[in-house]
C-alpha positions in Angstrom: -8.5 8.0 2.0 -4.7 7.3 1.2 -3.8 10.7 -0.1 -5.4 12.1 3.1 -3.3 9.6 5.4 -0.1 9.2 3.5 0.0 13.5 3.3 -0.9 13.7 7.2 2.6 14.8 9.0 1.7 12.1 11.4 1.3 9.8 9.2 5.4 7.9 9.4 4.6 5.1 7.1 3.5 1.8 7.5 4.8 0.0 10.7 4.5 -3.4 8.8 6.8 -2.0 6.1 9.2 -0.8 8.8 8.9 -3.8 10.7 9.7 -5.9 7.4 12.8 -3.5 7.0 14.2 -3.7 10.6 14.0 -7.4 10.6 14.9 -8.5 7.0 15.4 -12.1 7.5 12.7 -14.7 7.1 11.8 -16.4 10.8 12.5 -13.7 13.0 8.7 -12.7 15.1 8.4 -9.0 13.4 9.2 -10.1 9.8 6.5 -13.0 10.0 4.0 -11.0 11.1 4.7 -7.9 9.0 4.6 -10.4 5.8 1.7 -12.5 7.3 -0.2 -9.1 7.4 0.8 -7.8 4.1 -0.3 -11.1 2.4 -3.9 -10.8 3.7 -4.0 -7.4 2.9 -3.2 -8.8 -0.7 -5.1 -11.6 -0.6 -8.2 -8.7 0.0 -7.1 -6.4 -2.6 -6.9 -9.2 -5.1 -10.4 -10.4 -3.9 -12.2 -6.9 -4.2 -10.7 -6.1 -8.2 -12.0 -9.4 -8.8 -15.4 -8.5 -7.4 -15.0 -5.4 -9.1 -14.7 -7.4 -12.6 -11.2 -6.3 -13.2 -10.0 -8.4 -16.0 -7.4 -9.5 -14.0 -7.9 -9.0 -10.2 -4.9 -10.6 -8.9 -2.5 -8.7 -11.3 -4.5 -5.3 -10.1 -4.8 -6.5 -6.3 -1.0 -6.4 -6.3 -0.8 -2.9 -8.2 -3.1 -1.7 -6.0 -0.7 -3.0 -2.9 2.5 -1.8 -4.5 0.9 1.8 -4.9 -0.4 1.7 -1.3 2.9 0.9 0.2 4.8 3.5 -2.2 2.8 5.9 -0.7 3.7 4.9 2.8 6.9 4.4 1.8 7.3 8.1 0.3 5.2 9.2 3.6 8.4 8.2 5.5 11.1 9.4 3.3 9.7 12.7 2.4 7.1 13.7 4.8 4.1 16.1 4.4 5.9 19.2 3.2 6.1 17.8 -0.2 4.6 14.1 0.0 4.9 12.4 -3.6 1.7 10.1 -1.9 -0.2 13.2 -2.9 -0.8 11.7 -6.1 -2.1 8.3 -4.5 -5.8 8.7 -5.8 -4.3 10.3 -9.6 -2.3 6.9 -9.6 -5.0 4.5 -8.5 -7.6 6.0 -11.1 -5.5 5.1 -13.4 -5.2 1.7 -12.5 -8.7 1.1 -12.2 -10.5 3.9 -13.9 -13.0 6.7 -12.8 -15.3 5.7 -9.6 -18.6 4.2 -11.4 
């Protein structure tokens, strides 16, 4: 899963997170597309908490996607020597609980 991908040393992060931070401003071809992703991918994780029967799948949909690109995120800065994304799965089980 995550902590496996986000600990990989080839893993550099997410290119839709870089993308968004090359190309800041709204309207330019790489942020569009980097945000256009990143809102399905939200649209998805607020859709399967709901079907999950979170009590409140949008508001865990977008912990879920905050988690997910912090672990990318720290994937970039820090690498796999000593990736903070380790603790990916610790992090989401406490969002959502032990697997059923």
């Amino acid at each position: 899963g995550m902590e496996k991908l986000v600990g990989s040393p080839r893993c550099l992060g997410c290119p839709f997170l870089l993308a968004a931070s090359e190309f800041p401003e709204r309207g330019t071809r790489a942020h569009d597309v980097a945000r256009e992703h990143k809102s399905r991918l939200r649209a998805r994780l607020r859709a399967m908490a709901a079907q999950a029967g979170a009590a409140d799948g949008d508001a865990l949909g977008d912990q879920l996607l905050l988690l997910m690109d912090g672990a990318f995120m720290t994937a970039r800065l820090f690498g796999a020597d000593d990736p903070p994304g380790r603790h990916v799965a610790a992090a989401a089980t406490a969002l959502v609980g032990p697997p059923r």
